[in-house]
C-alpha positions in Angstrom: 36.7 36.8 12.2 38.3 33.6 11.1 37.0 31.7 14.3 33.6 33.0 13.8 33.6 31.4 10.2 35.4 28.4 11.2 32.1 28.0 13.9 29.7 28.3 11.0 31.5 25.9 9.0 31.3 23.6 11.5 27.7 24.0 12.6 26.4 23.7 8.8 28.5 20.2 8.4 27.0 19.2 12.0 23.6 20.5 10.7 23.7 18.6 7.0 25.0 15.5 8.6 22.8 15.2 11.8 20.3 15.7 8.5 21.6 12.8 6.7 21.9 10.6 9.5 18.3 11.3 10.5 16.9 10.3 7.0 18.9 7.2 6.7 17.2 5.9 9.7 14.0 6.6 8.1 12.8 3.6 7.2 9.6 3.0 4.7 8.4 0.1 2.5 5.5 -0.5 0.6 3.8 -3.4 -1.4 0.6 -3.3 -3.0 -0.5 -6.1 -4.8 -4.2 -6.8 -6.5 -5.3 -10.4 -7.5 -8.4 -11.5 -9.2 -10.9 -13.4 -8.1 -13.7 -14.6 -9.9 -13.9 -14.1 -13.5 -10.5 -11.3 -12.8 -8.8 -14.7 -11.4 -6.2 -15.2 -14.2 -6.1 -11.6 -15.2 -3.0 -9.6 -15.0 -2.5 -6.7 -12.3 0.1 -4.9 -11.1 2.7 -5.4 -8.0 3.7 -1.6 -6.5 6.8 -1.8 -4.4 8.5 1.0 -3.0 11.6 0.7 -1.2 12.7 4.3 0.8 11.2 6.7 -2.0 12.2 4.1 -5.0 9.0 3.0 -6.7 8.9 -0.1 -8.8 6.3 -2.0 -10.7 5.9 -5.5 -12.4 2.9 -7.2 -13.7 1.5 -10.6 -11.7 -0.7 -13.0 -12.7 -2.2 -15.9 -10.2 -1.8 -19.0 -11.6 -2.8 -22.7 -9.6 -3.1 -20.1 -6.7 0.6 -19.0 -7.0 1.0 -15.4 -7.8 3.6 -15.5 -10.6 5.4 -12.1 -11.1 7.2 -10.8 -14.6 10.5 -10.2 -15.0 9.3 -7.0 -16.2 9.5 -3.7 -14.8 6.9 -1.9 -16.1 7.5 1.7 -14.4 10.7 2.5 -12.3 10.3 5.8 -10.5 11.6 8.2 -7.6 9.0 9.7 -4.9 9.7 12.9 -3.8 10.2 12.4 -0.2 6.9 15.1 0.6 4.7 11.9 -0.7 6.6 9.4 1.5 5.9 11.6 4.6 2.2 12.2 3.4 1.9 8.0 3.6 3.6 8.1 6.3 1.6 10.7 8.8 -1.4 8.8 7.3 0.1 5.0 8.4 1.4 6.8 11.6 -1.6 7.6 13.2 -3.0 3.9 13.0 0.0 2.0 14.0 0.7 -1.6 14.1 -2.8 -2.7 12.7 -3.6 -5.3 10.1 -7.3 -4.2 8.3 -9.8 -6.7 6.7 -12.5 -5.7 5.2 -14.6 -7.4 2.3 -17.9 -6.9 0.6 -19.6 -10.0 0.4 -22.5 -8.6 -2.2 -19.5 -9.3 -5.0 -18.0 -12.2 -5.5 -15.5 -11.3 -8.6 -13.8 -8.2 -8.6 -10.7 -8.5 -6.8 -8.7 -8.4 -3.1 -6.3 -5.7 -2.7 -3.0 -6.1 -0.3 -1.0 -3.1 0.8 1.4 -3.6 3.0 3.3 -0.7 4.8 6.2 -0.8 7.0 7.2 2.7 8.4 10.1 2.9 10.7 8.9 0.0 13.2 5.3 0.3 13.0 3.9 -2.2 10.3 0.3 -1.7 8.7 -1.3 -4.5 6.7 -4.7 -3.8 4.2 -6.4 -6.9 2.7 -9.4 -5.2 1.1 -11.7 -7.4 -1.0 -13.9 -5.6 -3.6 -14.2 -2.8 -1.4 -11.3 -0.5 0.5 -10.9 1.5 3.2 -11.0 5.8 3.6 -7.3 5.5 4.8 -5.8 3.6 2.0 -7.8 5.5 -0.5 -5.4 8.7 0.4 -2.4 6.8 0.1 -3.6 5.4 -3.3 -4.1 8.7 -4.8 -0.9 9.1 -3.5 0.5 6.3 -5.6 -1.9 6.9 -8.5 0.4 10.7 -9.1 3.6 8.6 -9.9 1.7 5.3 -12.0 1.2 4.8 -16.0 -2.3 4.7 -16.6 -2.5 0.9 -16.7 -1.5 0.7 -13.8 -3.0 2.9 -11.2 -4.9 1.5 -8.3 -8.9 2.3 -9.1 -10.4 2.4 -6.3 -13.3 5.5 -4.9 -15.2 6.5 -2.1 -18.2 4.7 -4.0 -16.1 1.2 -3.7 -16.0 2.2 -0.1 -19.9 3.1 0.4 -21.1 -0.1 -1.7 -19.6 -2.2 0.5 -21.2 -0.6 3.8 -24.8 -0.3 2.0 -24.4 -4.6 1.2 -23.7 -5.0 5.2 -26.3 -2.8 6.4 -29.0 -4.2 4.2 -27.5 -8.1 4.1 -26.0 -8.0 7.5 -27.2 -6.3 10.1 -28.3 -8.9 12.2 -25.7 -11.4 11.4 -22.4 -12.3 13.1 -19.7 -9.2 11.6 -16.9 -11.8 11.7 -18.6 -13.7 8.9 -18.3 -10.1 6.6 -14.6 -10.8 7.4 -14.3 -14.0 5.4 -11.4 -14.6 3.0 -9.3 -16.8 0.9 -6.4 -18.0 2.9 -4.9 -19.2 -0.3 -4.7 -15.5 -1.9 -2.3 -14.5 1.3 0.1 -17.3 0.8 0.1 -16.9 -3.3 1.0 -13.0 -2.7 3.9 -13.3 -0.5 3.5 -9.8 1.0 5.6 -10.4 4.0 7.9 -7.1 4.0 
């Protein structure tokens, strides 16, 4: 009886280490970032950073197009690992892709970075004044865990305004000019992960 036990011992160790090791090598990192442009230039928004399932937000402001970030943590927050997996399934299935999209029928509002690194397959949004169906889900994701004042708005209708503005704008028109952007706004953000 005592070998039998001594085998079950040793199998549940096994089992809840093999576990351990497993999640370690898990890796995941997000960075979402928002910055004005327009009239929103000089507002304030909030930086997301998670780092494994440790969520983190400060406030940033762009200023002479150098994204200037507060000292501040302004929510400091664990994920429960069924969230992280959620983003990741949704990243997974698109992997190693950077994503532009913009509406051009706006010119303020504001461009939205997200930045994902899951394991070895890195995923890059840069979304202005409009975002994309994927994203969305891993923003309500976010949105469960942010104060109010910080939560990423962004809807289906953001999403459909912008497609309405190219097909009535756009349609006969070069799509690589829809894909336009301010260099500057990637270098003041920093997202690199």
């Amino acid at each position: 009886m005592g070998s039998i036990n001594r085998k079950i011992l040793l199998l549940i160790i096994y089992t809840f280490v093999s576990a351990n090791l497993f999640a370690q090598a898990q890796s995941f990192r997000l960075r979402y970032h928002l910055v004005g442009l327009g009239s929103n230039q000089y507002s304030s928004f909030p930086v997301i950073v998670i780092d494994s399932t440790q969520l983190q937000v400060k406030l940033s402001r762009v200023v002479k197009n150098k994204a200037k970030l507060s000292g501040v943590i302004k929510c400091k927050v664990k994920m429960r690992q069924t969230s992280i997996d959620s983003i990741a399934s949704l990243v997974d299935r698109i992997s190693d892709t950077s994503i532009v999209l913009r509406n051009p029928c706006i010119l303020s509002g504001g461009l939205h970075r997200m930045a994902i690194v899951h394991n070895t397959n890195r995923i890059s949004y840069r979304l202005e004044n409009t975002f994309d169906r994927t994203a969305l889900k891993i923003a309500f994701i976010l949105n469960e865990y942010l104060p109010d004042d910080c939560r990423i708005y962004a809807d289906e209708k953001y999403i459909s305004d912008a497609e309405e503005c190219i097909r009535k704008y756009y349609k006969d028109d070069d799509p690589s000019l829809i894909m336009l952007s301010f260099s500057w706004v990637e270098d003041a953000l920093g997202l690199d992960l």
